[in-house]
N, CA, C and O of each residue as an XYZ file, in Angstrom:
228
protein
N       0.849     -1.165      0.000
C       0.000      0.000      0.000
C       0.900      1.235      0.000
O       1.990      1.185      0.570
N       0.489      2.326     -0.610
C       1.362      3.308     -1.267
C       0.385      4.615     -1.131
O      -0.668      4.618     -1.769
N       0.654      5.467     -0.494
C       0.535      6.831     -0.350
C      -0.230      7.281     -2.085
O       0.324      6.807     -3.077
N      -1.181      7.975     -2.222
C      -1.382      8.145     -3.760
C      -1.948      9.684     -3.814
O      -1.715     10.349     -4.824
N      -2.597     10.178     -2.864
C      -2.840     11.749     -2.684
C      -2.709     12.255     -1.342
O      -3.070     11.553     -0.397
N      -2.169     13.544     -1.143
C      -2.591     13.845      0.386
C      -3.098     15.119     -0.029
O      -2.516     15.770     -0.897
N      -4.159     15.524      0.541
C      -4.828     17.588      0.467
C      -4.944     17.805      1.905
O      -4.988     17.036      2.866
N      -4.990     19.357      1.747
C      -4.894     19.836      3.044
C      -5.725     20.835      2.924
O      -5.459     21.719      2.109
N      -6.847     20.898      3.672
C      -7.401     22.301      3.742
C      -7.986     22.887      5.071
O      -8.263     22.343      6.140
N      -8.081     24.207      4.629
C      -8.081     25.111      6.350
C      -9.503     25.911      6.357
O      -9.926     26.484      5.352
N     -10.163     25.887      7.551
C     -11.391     26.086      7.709
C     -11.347     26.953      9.261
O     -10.811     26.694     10.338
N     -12.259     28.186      8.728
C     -12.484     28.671     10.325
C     -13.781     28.288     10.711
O     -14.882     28.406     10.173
N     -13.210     27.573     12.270
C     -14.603     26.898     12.434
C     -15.280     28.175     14.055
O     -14.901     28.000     15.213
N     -16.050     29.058     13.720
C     -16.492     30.383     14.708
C     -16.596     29.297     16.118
O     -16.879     28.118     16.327
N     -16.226     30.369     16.814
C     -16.816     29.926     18.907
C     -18.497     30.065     18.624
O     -19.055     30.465     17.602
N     -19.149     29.545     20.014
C     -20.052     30.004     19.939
C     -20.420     31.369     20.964
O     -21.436     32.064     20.947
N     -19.258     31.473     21.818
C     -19.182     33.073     22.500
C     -17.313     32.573     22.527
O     -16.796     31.475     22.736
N     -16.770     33.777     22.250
C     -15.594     34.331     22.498
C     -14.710     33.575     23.871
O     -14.932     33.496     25.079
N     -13.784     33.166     23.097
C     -12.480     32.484     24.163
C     -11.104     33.542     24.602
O     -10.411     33.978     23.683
N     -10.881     33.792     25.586
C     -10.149     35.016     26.287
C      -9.196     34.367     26.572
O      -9.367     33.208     26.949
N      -7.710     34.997     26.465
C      -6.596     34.672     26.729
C      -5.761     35.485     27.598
O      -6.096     36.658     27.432
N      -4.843     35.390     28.431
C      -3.682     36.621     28.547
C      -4.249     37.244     29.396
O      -3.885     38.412     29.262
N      -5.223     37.123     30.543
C      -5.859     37.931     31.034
C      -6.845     39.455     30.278
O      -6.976     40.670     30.423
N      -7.437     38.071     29.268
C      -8.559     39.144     28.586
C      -7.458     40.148     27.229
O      -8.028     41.073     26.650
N      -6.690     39.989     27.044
C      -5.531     40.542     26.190
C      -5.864     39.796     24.828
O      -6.013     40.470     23.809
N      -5.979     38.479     24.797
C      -5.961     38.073     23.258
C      -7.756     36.964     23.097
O      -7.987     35.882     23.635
N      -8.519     37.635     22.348
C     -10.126     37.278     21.914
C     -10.088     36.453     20.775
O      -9.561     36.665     19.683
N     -10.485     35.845     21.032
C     -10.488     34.299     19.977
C     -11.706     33.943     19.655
O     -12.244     33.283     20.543
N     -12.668     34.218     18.259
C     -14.027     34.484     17.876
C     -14.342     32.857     16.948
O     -15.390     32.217     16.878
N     -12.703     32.509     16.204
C     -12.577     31.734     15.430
C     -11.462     30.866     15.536
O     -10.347     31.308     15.814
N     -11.704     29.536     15.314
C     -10.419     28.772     15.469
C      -9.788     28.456     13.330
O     -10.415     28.162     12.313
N      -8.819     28.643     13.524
C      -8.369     28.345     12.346
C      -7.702     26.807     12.631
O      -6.771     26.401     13.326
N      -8.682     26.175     11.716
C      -8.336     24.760     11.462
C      -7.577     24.190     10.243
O      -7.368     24.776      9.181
N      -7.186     22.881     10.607
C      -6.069     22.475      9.711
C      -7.102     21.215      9.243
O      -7.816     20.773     10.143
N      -7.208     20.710      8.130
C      -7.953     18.907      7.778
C      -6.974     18.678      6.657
O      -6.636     19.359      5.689
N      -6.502     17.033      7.288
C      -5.415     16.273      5.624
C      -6.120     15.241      5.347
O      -6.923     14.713      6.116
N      -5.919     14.971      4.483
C      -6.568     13.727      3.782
C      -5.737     12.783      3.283
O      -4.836     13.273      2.602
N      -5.717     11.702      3.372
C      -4.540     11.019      2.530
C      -5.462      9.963      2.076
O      -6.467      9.475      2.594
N      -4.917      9.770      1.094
C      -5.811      8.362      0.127
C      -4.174      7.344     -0.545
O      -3.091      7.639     -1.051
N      -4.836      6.207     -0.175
C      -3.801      5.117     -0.640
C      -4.350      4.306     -1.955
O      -5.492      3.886     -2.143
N      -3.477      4.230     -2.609
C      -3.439      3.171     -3.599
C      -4.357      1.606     -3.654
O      -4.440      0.736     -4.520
N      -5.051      1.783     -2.086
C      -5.491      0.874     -1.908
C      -7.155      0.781     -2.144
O      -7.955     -0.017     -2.633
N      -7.177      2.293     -1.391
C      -8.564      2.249     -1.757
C      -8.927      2.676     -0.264
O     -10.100      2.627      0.106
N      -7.780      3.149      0.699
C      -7.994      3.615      1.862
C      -7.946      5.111      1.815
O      -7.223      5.691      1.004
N      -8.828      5.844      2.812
C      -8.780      7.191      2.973
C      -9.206      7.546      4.447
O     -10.281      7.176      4.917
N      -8.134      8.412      5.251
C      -7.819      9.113      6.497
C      -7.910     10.580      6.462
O      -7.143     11.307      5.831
N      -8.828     10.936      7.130
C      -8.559     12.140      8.066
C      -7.919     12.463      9.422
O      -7.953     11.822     10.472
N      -7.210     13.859      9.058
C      -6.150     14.474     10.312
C      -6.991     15.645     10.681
O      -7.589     16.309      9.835
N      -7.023     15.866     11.847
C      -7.674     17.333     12.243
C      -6.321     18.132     13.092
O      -5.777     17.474     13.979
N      -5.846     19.433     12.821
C      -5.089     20.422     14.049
C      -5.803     21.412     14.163
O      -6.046     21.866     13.045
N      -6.460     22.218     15.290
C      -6.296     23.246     15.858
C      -6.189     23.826     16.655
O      -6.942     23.866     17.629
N      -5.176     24.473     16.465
C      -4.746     25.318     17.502
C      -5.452     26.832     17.933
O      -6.147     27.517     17.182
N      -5.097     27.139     19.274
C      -5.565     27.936     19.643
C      -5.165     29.412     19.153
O      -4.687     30.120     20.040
N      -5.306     30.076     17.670
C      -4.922     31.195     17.859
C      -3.478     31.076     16.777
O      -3.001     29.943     16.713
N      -2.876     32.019     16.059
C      -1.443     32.090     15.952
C      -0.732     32.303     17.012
O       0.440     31.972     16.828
N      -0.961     32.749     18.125
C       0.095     33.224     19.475
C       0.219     31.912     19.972
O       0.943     32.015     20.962
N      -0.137     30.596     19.797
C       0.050     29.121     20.615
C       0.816     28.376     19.978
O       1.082     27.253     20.406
């Protein structure tokens, strides 16, 4: 089995009220998400999820 595509795409997925950081210093409305996909030669296909909190994390 052999690796045959991987995509990557990024999605803001909104809060449903606002996440506070830093003592109220950094407001976080939206998470910017990461999704990969990889598909094999086989006929297999995986999803990856990252997100992180923010660019400052």
């Amino acid at each position: 089995m052999k690796i045959k595509k991987i995509s990557v795409y990024q999605k803001d997925l909104p809060l449903s009220e606002p996440y506070w950081l830093s003592g109220g210093r950094l407001k976080f409305e939206v998470l910017d998400a990461t999704f990969v996909k990889i598909e094999t030669d086989s006929g297999y296909i995986g999803w990856g999820e990252g997100t992180p909190w923010g660019h400052t994390m």
